[in-house]
C-alpha positions in Angstrom: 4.9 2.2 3.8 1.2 2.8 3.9 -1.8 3.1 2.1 -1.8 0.5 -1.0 1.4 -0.9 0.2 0.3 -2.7 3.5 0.2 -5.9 3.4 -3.3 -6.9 3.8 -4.2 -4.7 0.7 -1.1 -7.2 -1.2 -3.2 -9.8 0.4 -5.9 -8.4 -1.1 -4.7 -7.9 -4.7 -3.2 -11.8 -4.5 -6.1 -12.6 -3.8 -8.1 -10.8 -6.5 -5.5 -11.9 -8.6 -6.3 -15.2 -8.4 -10.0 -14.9 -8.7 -9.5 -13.5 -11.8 -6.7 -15.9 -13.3 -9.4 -18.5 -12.7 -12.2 -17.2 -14.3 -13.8 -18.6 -17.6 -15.9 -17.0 -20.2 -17.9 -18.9 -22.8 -17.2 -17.5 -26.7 -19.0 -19.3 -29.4 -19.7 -22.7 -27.2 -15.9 -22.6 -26.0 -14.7 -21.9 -22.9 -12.3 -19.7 -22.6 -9.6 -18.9 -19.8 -7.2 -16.0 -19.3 -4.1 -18.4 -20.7 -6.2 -18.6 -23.9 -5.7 -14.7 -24.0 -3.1 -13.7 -22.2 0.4 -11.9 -23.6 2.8 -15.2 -22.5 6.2 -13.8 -24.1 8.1 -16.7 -22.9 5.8 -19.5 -23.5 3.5 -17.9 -26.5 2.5 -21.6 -28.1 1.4 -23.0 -24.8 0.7 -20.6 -22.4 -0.6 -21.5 -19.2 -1.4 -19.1 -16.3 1.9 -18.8 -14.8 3.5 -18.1 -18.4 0.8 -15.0 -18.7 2.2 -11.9 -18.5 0.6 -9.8 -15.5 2.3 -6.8 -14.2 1.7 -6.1 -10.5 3.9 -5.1 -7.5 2.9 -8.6 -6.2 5.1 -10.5 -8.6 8.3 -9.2 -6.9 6.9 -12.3 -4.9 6.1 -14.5 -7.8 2.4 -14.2 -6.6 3.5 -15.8 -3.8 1.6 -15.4 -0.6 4.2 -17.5 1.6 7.0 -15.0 0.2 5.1 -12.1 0.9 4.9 -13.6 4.5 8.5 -14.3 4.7 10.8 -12.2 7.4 14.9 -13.4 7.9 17.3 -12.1 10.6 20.0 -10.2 8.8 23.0 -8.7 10.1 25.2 -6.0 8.5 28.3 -5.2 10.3 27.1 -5.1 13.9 23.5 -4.3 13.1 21.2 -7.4 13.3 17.5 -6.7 12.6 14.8 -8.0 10.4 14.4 -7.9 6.7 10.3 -8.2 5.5 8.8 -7.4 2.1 9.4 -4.5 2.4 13.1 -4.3 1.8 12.8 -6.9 -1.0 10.3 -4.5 -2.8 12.3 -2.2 -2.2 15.8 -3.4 -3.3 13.3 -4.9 -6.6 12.2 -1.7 -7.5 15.9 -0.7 -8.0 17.2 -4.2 -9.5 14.4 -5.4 -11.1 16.5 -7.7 -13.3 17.8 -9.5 -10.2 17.6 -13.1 -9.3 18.3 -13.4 -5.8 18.1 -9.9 -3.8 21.2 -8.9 -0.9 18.7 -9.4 2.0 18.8 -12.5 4.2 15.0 -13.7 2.4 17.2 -14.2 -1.0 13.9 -13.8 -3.1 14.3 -13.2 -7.1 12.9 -10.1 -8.2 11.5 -11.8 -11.5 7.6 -12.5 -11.9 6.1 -16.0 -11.9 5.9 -15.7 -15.7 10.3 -15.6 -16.0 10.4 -11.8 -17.3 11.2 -8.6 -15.3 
């Protein structure tokens, strides 16, 4: 992995990410928030931030910077190594429908908002 996926540029992006999620506007002496907007397919009558819909390669971690962070000894036959991030991105990016992954961390592959 390099380039946009290394983990200080997912840092980055959660980070941004949050910044953004929190930021208010005032329209016509209201002030307005990105759940007042958002697409929240799950949730559409009372949406709050974590019911928007946001698509980003960070929520494979739920937008989770401890589970981006998270690393588990896994052995496979007689192999033993480490599983990271990276392998729960990538077994996501092939079961993006999954609930718990095969790799030691166990993370879902579903976004903070319930959908794929």
């Amino acid at each position: 992995f390099s380039g946009l996926l290394e983990p200080g540029v997912l840092r980055a992006l959660l980070a941004l990410q949050e910044r953004l999620g929190n930021a208010t506007a005032t329209v016509a002496g209201r002030e307005v928030t990105l759940s007042d907007v958002c697409y929240a397919p799950l949730n559409p009558a009372n949406a709050s931030l974590a019911d928007c819909c946001v698509t980003s390669v960070t929520q494979y971690f739920q937008n989770n910077g401890s589970r981006l962070a998270m690393t588990a000894t896994q052995t496979v036959g007689k192999r033993t190594g480490t599983v990271d991030w990276r392998d729960h991105l990538i077994y996501c990016v092939n079961s993006p429908l999954s609930f718990k992954d095969i790799t030691a961390l166990e993370l879902s592959c579903m976004a903070e908002f319930g959908g794929p």
